[in-house]
Backbone as CSV, one residue per row, in Angstrom:
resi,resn,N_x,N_y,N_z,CA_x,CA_y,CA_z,C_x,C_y,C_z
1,UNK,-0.757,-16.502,1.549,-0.885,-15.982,2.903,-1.125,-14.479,2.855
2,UNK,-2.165,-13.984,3.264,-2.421,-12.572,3.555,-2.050,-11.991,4.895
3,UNK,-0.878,-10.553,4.259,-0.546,-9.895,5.817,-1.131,-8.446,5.478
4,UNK,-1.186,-7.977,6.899,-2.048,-6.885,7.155,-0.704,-6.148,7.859
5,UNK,0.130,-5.141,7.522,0.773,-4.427,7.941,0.499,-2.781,8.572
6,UNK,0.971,-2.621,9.914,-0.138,-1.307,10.404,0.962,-0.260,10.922
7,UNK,1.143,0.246,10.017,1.981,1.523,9.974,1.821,2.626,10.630
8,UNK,2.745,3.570,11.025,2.477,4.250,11.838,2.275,6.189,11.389
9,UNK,1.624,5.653,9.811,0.831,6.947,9.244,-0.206,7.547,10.469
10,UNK,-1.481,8.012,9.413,-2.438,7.924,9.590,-3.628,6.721,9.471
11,UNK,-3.982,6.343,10.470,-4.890,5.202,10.126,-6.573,5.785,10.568
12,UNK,-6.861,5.068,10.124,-8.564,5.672,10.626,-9.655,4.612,10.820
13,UNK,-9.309,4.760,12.141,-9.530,3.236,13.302,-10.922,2.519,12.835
14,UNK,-12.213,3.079,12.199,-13.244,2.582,11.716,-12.761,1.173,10.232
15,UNK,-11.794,1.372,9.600,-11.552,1.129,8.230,-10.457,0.066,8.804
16,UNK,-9.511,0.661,10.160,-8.716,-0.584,10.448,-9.697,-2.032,11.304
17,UNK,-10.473,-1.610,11.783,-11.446,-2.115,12.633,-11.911,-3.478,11.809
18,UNK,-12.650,-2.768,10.700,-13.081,-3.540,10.022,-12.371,-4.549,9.461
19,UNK,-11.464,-3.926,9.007,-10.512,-5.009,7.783,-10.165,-6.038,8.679
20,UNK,-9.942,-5.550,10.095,-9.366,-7.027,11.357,-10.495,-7.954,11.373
21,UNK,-11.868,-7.849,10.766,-12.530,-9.266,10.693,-12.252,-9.816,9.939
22,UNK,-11.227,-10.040,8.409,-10.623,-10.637,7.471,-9.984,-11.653,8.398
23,UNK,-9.433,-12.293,7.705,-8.661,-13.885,8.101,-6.969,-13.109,7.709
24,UNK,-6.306,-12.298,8.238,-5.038,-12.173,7.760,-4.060,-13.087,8.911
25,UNK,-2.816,-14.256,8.191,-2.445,-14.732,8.679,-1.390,-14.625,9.318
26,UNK,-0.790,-13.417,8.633,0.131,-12.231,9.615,-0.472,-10.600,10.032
27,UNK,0.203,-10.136,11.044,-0.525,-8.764,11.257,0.871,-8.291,11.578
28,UNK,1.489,-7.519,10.693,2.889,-7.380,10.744,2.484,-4.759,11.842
29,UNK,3.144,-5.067,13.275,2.771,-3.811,13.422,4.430,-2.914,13.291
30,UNK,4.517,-1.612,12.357,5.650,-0.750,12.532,5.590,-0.270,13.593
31,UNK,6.839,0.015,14.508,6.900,1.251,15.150,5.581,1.738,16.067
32,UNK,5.377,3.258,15.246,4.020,3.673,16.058,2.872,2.818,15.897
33,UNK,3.022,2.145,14.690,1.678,1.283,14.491,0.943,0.372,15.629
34,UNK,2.775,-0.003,16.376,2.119,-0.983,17.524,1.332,-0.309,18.918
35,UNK,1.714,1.241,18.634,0.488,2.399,19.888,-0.824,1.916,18.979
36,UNK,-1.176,2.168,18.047,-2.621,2.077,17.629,-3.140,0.650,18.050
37,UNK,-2.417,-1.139,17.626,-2.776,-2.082,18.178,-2.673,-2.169,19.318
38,UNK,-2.216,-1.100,20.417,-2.347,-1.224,21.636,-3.507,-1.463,22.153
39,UNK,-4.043,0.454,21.792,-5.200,0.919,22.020,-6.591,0.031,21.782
40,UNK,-6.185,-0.516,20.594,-7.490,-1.116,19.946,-7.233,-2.881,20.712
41,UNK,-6.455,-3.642,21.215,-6.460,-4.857,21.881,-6.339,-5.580,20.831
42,UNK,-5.287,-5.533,19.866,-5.084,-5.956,18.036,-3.634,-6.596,18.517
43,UNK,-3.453,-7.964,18.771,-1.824,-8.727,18.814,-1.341,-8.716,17.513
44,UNK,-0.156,-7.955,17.193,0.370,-8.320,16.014,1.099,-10.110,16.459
45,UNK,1.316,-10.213,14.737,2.222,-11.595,15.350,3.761,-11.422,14.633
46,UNK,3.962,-9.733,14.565,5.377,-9.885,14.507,5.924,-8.111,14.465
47,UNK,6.372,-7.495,15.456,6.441,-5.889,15.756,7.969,-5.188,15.106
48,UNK,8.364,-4.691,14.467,9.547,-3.871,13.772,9.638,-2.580,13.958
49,UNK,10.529,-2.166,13.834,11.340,-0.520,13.782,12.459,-0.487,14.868
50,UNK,12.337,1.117,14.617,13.804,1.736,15.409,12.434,2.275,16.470
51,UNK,11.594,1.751,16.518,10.701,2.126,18.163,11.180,3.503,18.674
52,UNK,11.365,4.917,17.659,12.000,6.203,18.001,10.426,6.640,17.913
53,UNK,9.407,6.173,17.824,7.719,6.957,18.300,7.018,5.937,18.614
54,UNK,7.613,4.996,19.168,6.819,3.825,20.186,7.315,4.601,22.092
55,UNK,6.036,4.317,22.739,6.290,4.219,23.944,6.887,3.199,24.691
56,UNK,8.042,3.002,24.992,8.700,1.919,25.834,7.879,0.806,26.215
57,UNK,7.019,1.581,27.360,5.987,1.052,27.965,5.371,-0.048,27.294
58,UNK,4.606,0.282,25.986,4.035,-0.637,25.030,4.352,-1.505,24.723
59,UNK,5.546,-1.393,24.102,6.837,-2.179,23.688,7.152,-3.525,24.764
60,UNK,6.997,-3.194,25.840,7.256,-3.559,26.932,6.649,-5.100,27.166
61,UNK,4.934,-4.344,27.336,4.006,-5.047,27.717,4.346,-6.352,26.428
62,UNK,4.262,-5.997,25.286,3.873,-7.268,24.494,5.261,-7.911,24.215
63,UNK,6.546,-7.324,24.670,7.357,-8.482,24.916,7.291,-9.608,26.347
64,UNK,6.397,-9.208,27.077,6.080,-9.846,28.341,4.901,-10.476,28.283
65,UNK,3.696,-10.248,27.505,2.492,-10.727,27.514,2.142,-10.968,26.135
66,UNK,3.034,-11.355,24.961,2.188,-11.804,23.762,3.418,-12.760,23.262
67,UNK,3.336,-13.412,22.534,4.436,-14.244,21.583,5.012,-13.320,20.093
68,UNK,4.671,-12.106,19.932,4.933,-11.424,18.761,6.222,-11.700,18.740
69,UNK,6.924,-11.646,17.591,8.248,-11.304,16.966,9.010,-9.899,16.992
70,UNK,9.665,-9.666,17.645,9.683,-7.994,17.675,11.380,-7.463,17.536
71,UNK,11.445,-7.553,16.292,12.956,-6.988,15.487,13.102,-5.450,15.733
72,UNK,14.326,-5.700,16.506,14.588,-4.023,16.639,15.729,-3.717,15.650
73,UNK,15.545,-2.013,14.850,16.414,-1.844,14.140,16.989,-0.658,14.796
74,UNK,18.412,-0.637,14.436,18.931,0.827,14.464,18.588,2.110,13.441
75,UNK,17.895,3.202,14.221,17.656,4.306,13.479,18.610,4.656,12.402
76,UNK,20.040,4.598,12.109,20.160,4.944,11.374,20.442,3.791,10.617
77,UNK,19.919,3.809,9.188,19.930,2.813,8.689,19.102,2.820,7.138
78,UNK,19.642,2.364,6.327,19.014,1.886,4.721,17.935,2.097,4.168
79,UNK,16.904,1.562,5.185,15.281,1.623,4.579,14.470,1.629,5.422
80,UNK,13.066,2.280,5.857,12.168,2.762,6.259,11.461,1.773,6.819
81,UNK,11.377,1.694,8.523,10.439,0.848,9.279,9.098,-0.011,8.173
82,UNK,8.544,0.890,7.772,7.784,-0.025,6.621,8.544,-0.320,5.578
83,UNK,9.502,0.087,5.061,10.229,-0.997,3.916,10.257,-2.397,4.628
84,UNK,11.168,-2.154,5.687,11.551,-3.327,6.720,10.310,-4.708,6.456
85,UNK,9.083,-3.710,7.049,7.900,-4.359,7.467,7.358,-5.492,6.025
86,UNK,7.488,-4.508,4.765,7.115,-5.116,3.620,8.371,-6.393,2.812
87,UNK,9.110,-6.142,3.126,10.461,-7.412,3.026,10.274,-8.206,3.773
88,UNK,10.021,-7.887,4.939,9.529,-8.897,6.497,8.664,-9.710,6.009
89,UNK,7.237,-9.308,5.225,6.521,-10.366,4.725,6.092,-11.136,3.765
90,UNK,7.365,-10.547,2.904,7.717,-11.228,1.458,8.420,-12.639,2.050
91,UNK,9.540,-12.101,2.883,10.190,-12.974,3.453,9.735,-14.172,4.187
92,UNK,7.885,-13.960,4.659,7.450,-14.935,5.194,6.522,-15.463,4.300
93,UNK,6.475,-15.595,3.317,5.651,-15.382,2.235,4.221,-15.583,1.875
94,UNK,3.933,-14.072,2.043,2.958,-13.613,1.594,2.378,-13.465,0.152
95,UNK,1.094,-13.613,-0.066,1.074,-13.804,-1.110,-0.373,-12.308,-1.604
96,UNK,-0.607,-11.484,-0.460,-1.601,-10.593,-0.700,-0.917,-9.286,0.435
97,UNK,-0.772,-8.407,0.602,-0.413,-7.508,1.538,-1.012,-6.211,1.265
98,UNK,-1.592,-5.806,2.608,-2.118,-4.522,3.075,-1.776,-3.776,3.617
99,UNK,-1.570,-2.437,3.813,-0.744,-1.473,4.648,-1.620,-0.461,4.438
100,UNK,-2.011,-0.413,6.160,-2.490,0.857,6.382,-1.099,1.901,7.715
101,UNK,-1.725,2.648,7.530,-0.769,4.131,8.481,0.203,4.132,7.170
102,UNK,0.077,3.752,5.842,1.396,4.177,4.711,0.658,5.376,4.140
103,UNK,-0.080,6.645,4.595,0.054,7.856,4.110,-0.033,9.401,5.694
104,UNK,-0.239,9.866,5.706,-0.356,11.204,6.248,0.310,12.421,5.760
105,UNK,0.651,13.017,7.049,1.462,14.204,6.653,2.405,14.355,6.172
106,UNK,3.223,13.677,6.329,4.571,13.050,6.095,4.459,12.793,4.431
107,UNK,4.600,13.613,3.239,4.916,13.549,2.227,5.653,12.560,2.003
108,UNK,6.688,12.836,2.538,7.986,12.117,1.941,8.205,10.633,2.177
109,UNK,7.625,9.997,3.346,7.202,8.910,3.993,6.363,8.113,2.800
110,UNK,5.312,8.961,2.459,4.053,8.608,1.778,4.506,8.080,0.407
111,UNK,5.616,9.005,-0.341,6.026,9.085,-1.272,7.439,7.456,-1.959
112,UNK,7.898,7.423,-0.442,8.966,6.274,-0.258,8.033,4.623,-0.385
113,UNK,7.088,5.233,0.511,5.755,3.844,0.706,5.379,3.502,-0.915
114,UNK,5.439,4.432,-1.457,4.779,4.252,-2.761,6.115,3.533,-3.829
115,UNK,7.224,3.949,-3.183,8.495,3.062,-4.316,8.646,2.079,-3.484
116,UNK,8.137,2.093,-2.447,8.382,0.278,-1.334,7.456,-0.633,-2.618
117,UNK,6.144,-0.221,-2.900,5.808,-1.373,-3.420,6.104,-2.146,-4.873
118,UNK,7.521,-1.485,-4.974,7.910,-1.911,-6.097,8.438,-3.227,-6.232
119,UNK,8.742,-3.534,-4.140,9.189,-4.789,-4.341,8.408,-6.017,-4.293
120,UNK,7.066,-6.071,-3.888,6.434,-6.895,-4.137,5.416,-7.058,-5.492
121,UNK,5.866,-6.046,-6.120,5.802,-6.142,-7.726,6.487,-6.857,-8.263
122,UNK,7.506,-7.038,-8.149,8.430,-7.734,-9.087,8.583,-9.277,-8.479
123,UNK,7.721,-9.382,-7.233,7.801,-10.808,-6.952,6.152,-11.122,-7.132
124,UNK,5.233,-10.922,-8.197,4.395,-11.225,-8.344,3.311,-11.096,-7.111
125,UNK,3.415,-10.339,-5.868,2.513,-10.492,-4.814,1.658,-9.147,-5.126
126,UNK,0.568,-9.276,-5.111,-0.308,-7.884,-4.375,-0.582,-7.179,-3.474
127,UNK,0.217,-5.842,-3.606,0.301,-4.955,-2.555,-0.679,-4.120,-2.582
128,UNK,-1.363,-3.456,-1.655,-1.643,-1.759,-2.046,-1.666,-1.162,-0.437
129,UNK,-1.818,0.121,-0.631,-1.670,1.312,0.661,-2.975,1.260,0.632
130,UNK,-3.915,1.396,1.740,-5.026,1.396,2.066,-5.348,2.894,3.258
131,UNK,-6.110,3.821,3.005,-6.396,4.834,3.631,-8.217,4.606,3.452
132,UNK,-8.537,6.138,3.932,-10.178,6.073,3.959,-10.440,6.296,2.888
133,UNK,-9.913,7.271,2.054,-10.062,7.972,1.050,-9.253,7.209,-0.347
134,UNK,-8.327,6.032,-0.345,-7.240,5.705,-1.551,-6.647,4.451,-1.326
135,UNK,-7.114,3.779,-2.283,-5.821,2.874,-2.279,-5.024,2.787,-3.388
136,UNK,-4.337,2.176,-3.086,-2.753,3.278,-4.282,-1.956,1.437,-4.373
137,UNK,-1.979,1.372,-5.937,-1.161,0.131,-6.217,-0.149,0.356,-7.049
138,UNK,1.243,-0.537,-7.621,1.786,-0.088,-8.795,0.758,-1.391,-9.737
139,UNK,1.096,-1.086,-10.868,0.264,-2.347,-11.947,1.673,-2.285,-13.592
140,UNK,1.599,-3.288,-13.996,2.394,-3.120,-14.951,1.313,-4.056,-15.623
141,UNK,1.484,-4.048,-17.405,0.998,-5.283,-18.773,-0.392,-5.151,-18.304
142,UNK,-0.878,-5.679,-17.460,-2.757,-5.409,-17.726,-3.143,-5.324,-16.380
143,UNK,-4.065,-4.841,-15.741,-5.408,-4.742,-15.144,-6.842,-4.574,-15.371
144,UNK,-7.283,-4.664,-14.416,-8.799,-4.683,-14.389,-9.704,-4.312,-13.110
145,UNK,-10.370,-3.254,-13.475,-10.852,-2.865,-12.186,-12.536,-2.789,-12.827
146,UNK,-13.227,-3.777,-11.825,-14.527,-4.173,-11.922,-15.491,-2.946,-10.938
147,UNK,-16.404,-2.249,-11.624,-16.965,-1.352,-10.777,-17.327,-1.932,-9.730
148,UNK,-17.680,-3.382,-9.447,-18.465,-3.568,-8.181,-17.622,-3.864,-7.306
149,UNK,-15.955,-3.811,-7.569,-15.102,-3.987,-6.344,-14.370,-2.844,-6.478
150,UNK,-14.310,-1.824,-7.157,-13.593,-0.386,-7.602,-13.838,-0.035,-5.769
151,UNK,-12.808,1.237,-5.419,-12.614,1.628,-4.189,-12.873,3.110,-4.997
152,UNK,-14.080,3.368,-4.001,-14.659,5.333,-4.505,-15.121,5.179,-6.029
153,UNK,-15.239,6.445,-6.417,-15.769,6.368,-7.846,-14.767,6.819,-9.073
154,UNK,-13.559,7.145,-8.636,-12.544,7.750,-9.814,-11.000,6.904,-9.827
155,UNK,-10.228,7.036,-10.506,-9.289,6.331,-10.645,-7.800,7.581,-11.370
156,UNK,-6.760,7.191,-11.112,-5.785,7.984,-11.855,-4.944,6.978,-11.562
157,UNK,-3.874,7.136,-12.827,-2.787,6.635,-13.251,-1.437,7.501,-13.637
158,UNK,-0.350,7.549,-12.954,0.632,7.990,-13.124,1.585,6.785,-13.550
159,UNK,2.630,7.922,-14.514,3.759,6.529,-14.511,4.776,6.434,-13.372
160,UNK,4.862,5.249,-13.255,6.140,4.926,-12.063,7.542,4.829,-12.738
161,UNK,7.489,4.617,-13.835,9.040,4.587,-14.459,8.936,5.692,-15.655
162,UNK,10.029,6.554,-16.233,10.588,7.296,-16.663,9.166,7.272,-17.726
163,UNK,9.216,6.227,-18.494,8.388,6.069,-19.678,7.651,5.176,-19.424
164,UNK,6.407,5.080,-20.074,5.058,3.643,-19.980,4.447,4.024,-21.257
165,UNK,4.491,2.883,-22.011,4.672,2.649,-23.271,3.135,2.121,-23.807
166,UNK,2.456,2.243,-24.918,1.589,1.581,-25.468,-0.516,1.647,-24.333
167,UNK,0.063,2.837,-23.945,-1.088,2.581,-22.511,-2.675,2.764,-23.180
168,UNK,-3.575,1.430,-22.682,-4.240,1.707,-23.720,-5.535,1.627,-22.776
169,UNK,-6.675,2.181,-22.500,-7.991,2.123,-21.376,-8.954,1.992,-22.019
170,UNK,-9.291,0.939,-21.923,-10.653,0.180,-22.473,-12.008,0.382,-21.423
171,UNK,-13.330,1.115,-21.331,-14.245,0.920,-20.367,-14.479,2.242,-19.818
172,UNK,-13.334,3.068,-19.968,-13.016,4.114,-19.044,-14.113,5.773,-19.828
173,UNK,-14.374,6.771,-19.223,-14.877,7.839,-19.506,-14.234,8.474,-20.219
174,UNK,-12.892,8.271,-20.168,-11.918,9.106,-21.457,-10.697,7.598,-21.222
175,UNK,-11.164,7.320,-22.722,-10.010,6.292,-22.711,-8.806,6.712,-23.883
176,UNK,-8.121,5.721,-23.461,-6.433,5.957,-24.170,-6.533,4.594,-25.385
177,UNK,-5.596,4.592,-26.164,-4.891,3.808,-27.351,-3.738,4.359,-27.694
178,UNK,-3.246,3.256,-26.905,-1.622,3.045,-27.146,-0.840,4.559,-26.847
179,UNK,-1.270,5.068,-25.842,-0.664,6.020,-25.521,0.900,6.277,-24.821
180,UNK,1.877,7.110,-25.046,2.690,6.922,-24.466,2.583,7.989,-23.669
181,UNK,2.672,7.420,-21.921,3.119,8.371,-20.807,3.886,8.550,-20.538
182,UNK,4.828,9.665,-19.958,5.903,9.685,-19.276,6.053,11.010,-18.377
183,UNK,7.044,10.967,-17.678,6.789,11.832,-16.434,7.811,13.134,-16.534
184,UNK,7.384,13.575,-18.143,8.175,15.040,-18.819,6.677,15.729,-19.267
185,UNK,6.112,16.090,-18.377,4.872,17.360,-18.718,3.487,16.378,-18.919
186,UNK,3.641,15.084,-19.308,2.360,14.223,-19.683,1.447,13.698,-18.691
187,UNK,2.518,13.746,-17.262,2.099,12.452,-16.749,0.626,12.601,-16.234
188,UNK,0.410,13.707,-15.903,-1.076,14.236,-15.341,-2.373,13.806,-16.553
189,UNK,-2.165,13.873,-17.312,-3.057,13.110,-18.415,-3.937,12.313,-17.670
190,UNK,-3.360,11.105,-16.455,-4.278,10.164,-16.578,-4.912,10.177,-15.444
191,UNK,-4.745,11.749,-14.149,-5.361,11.956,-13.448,-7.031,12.015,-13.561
192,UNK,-7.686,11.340,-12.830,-9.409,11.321,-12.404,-9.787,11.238,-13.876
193,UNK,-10.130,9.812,-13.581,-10.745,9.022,-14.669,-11.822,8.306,-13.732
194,UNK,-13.029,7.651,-14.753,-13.824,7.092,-14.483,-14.202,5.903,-14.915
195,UNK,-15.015,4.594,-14.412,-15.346,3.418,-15.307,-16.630,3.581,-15.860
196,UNK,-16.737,3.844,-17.416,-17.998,4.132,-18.093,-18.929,2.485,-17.954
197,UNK,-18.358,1.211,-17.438,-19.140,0.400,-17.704,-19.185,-0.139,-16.607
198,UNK,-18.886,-1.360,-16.735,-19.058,-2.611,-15.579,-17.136,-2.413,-15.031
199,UNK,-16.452,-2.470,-16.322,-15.044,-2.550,-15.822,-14.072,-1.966,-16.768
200,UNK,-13.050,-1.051,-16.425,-12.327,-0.664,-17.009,-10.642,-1.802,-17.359
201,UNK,-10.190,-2.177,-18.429,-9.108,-3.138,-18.647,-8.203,-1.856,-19.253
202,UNK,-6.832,-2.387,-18.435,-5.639,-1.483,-18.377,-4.888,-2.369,-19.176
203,UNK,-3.790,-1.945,-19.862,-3.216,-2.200,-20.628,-2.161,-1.432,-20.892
204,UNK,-0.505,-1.936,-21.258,0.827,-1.074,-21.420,1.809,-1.792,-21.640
205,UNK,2.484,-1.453,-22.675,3.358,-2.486,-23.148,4.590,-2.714,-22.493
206,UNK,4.915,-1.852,-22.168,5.905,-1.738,-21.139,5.805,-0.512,-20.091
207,UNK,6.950,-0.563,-18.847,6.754,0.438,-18.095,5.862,-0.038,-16.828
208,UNK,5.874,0.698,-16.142,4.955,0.543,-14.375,4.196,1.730,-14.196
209,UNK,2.709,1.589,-13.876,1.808,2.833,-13.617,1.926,2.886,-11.928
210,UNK,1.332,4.069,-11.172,0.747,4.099,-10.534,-0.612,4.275,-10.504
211,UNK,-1.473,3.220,-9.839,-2.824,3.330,-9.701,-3.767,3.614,-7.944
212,UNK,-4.238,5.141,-8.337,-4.950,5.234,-7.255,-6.320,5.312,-7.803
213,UNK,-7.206,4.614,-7.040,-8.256,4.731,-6.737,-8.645,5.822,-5.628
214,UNK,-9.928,6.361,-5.676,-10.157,7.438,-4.724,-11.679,7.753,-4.369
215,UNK,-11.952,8.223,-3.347,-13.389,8.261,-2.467,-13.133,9.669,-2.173
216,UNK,-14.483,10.350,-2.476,-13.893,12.035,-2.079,-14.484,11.762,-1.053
């Protein structure tokens, strides 16, 4: 089951537009996310947060005029309207998930979004953050990124855990063997890379990368 989660980052309504002609069988909206499906006439089929940058009003309407699901949390509390959102559709189980509004200004937001997807890592689902410019996955043991579905033209890899062991880039413009990364002075190493062929194969014996792809 593919969910489309719409956060209440930055989104950039051309890129959300589009992706809504996909077949997603949930449309899970955070918070502010559910002002943007307002605007655009987008029914989620299930609305979350502490609604502290939702308009009442909004809120309102689609508990009166839609069948959505709409879990209210208390602001103070454990984990982040999109954590919520991304457990929400593990929990319904998903088996592909998208999240857009998971970057802007908000560093720190951006930064939390990025250890959220640790949990649908470890349950085998595919996550990534989707912007205009990035999409940002974790990857552990192997990948593969095929130029003709690559997002932009460059790629970087950071480690997500202390150490990432054995990292080895097959395909790539500057590739690695068995390299060890870690996030004591190295980790920038694997910033803006390129695929010299058809496809670059990732590889690491242990440990969790971060992988962004990027569109200048």
């Amino acid at each position: 089951m593919r969910t489309l989660i719409i956060s209440g980052g930055s989104i950039d309504t051309d890129l959300a537009l589009e992706l809504l002609k996909e077949p997603y069988e949930r449309k899970i909206a955070v918070d502010g996310g559910a002002g943007f499906c307002y605007e655009h006439g987008i029914t989620p089929t299930e609305i979350v947060g502490d609604f502290d940058t939702l308009d009442a009003k909004i809120l309102n309407w689609y508990e009166e005029h839609t069948a959505a699901g709409i879990r209210r949390f208390n602001p103070v509390k454990d984990a982040t309207d999109t954590q919520i959102a991304v457990e929400l559709a593990l929990e319904l189980g998903s088996t592909a998930i998208t999240l857009l509004g998971g970057t802007g200004t908000r560093l720190d937001h951006v930064l939390g979004n990025i250890q959220t997807l640790y949990l649908p890592l470890v349950r085998g689902v595919d996550c990534q953050i989707l912007d205009r410019h990035n999409r940002i996955r974790l990857i552990r043991e192997r990948h593969v990124i095929r130029k003709s579905e690559q997002y932009g033209t460059c790629f970087s890899l950071l480690p997500y855990t202390e150490d990432v062991y054995g990292v080895t880039l097959r395909g790539a413009r500057y590739p690695l063997e068995e390299h060890h990364m870690t996030v004591y002075g190295t980790g920038s190493l694997g910033v803006s890379n390129e695929i010299a062929g058809e496809q670059v194969e990732i590889t690491m014996k242990s440990g969790i990368l971060v992988l962004i792809e990027s569109k200048d």
